[in-house]
C-alpha positions in Angstrom: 0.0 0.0 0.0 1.3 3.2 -0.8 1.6 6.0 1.9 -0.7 9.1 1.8 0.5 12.0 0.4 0.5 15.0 2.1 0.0 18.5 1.3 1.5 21.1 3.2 -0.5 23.9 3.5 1.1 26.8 5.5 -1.1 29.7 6.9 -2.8 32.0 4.0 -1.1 35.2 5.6 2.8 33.3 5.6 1.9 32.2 1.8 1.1 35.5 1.0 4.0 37.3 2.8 6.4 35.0 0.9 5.4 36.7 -2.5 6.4 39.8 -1.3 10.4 39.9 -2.8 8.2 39.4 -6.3 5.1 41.4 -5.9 6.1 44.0 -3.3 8.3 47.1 -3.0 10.5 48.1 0.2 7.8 50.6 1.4 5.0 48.6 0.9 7.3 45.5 2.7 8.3 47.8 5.6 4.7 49.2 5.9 3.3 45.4 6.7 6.2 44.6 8.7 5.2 47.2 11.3 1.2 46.6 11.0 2.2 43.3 12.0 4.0 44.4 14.8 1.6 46.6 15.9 -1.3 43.7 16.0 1.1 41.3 17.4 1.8 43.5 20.6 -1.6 44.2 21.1 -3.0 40.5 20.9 -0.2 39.8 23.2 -1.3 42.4 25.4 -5.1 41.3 25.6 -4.7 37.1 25.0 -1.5 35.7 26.2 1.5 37.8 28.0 3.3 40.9 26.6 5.6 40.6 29.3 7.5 36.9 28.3 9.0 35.7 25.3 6.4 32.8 25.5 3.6 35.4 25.4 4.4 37.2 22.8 5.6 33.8 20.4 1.9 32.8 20.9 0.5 36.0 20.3 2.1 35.7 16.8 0.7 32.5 15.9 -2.7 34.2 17.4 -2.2 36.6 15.0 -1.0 34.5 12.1 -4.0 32.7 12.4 -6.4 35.6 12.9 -5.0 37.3 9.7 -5.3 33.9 7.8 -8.7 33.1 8.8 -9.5 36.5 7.5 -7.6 36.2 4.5 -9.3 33.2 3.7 -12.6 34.9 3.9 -12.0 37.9 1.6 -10.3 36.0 -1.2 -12.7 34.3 -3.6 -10.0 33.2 -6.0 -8.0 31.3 -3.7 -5.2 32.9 -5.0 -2.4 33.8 -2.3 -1.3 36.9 -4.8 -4.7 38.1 -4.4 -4.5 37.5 -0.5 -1.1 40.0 -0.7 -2.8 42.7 -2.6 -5.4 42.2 0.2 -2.7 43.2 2.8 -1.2 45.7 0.6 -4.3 47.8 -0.4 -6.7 47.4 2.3 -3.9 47.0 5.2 -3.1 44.2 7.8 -5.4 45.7 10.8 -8.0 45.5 8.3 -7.8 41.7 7.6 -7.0 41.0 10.9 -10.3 42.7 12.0 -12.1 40.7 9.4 -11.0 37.3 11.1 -11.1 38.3 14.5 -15.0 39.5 14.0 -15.4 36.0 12.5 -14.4 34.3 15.5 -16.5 36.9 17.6 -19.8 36.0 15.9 -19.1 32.6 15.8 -18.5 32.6 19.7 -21.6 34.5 19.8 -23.7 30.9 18.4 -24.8 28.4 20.7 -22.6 25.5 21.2 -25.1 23.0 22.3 -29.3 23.1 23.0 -29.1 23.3 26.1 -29.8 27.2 27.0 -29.1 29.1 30.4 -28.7 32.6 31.9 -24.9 32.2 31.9 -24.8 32.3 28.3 -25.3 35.6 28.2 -23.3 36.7 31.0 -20.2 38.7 29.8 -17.5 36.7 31.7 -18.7 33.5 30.6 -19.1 35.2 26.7 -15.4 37.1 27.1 -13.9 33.7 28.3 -16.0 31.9 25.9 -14.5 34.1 22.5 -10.9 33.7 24.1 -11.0 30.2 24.1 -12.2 30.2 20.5 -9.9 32.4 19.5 -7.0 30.1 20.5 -8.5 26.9 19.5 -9.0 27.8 16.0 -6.4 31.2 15.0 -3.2 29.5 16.6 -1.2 29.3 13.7 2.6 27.6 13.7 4.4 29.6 10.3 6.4 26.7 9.5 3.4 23.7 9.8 -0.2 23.1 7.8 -2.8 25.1 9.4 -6.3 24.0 9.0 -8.0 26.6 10.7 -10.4 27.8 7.9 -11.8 24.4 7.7 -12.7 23.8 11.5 -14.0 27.2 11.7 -16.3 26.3 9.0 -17.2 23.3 10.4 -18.2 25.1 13.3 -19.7 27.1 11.7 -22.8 24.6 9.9 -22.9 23.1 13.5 -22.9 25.9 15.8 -26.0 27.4 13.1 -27.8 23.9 12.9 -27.9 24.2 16.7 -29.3 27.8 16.5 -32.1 26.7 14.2 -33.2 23.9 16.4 -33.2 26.8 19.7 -34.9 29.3 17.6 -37.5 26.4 16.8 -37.5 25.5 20.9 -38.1 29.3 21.2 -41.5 29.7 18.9 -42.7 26.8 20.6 -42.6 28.1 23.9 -43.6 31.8 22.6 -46.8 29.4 21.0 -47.6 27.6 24.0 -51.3 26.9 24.2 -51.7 27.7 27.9 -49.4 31.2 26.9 -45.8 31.6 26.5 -43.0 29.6 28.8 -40.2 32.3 30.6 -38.0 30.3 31.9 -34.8 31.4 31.3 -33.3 28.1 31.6 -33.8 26.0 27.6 -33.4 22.8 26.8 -34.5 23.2 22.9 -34.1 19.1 22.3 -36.5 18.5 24.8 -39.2 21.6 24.0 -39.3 20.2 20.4 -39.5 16.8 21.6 -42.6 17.6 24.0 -44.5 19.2 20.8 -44.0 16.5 18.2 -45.2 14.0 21.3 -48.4 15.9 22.5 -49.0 16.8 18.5 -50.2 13.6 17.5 -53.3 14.1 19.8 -55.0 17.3 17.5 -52.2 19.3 17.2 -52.2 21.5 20.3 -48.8 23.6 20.6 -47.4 21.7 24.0 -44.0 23.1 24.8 -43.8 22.7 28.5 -45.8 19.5 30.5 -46.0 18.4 33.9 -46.9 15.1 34.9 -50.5 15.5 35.3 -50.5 17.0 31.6 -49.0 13.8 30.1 -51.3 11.3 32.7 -54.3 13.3 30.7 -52.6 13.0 27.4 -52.2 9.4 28.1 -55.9 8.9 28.8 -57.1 10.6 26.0 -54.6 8.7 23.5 -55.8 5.6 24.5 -59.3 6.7 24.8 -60.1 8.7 21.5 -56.9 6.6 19.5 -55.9 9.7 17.2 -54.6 9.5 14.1 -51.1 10.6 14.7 -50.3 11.9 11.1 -53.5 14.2 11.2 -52.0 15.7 14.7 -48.5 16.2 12.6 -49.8 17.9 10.0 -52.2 20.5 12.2 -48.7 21.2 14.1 -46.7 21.9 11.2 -49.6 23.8 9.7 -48.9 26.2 12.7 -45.1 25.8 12.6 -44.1 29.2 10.3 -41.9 27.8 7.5 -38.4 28.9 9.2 -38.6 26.7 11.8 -41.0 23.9 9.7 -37.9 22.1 8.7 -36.4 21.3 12.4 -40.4 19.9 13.6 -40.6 18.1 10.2 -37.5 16.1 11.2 -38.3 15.4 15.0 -42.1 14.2 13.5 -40.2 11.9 10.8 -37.9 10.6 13.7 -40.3 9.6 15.8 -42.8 8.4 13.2 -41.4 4.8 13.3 -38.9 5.4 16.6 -40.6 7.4 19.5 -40.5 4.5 22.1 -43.5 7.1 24.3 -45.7 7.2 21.3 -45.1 3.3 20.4 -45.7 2.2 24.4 -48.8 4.4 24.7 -50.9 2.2 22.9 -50.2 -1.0 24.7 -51.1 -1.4 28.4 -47.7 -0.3 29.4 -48.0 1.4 32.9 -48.1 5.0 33.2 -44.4 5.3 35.5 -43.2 3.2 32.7 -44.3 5.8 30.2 -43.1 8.8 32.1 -39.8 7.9 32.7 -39.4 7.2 28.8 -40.8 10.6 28.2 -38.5 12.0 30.0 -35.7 10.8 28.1 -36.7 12.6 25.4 -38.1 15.9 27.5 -35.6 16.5 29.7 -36.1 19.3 32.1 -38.8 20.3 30.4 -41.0 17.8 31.7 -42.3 18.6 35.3 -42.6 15.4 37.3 -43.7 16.3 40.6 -47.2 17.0 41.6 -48.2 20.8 42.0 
């Protein structure tokens, strides 16, 4: 078997910079040097140590990294001379900004569906963007960098996981007994609750307690609903941005929702709530009022 082959793929910024004895005069050259300086120091006085060798040798990869990611956004050729005349024309601060407010707003996306009052606490947010920052911008000069790509792959993930809390929210502004406040969001487990309590007519249910889902019970197994025709009154409702993340909960648990397969049999109700709660999460209320 023959071994991989690997492509080296140095930072877009180092690419660029080595075109300068070809593409670049002495001013232009000295100009860069001392942008670069300049963003150095500062990212070494606001991220890592301006005081220690160590310090500042990180805050140039920081800002290797910060000026590629940029780079790699404002060149749509994928050419590194175009990334040069980039640095050139529109200057390094520039570029640098460009990448830095890309980390920034993608800091700014929720990680996970789980949703709390810490998120938006500035600490937590400030601490959050530094850690982001490093993780993806720390660039070695001499070594492949794949930055661009793990930001982007961030990127779909972090704004799949804002579509499915944006759905969790219009669910719980929609509630039929009025909206939920709670600060505290688990958006798995809202859109979980309303594909469940759908199938029984279609009633927006984005927050249950226990006696909710004993009378949801009774009625399933009383009145034995047609669970498609419950599906399609909530989606009906749904408005078409956030169709698309109930559509795929109600296709999920069309053939694989173990609550809305066990409710039809004589399975016992303690049975039945602890597997709703799998899916629900916090936002199923099991102790009595």
């Amino acid at each position: 078997m023959l071994p991989a082959i690997v492509i080296e793929k140095l930072p877009r910024l180092v690419r660029a910079i080595k075109l300068i004895p070809a593409l670049a005069n002495a001013d232009e050259a000295i100009g860069l040097a001392d942008e670069l300086s300049s963003i150095t120091a500062m990212v070494a006085e606001k991220f890592t140590n301006d005081r220690t060798a160590e310090g500042i040798q990180r805050a140039l990869m920081l800002t290797i990294g910060g000026m590629s990611l940029g780079l790699e956004h404002l060149v749509d050729d994928d050419s590194d001379e175009t990334a040069l005349d980039i640095l050139i024309a529109d200057g390094a601060e520039y570029v640098f900004q460009a990448g830095f407010r890309m980390i920034r707003d993608l800091s700014a996306l929720p990680e996970d569906s789980l949703v709390g009052e810490y998120d938006t606490d500035p600490v937590y947010a400030g601490r959050r963007l530094k850690e982001l920052f490093v993780d993806i911008c720390t660039a070695d000069p001499n070594e492949s960098w794949t930055g661009y790509d793990r930001y982007l792959g961030q990127l779909r993930q972090r704004e799949g996981v804002l579509a499915i809390v944006n759905a969790a929210k219009w669910l719980r502004k929609n509630h039929y007994e009025g909206p939920v406040t709670d600060p505290d969001l688990n958006a798995e487990g809202v859109i979980a609750l309303a594909t469940i309590f759908a199938v029984d007519g279609g009633t927006i249910v984005a927050r249950a307690g226990q006696k909710d889902f004993e009378r949801f019970v009774k009625s399933v197994r009383k009145n034995n609903p047609d669970y498609e025709t419950g599906w399609a009154a909530l989606l009906e409702k749904v408005p078409p941005p956030h169709r698309a993340i109930v559509a795929e909960r109600v296709a999920a648990y069309r053939d694989n929702c173990t609550v809305l397969q066990n409710i039809r049999t004589k399975a016992p109700m303690t049975q039945l709530i602890a597997e709703l709660e799998n899916y629900a999460g916090s936002e199923l209320d099991t102790e009595y009022p």
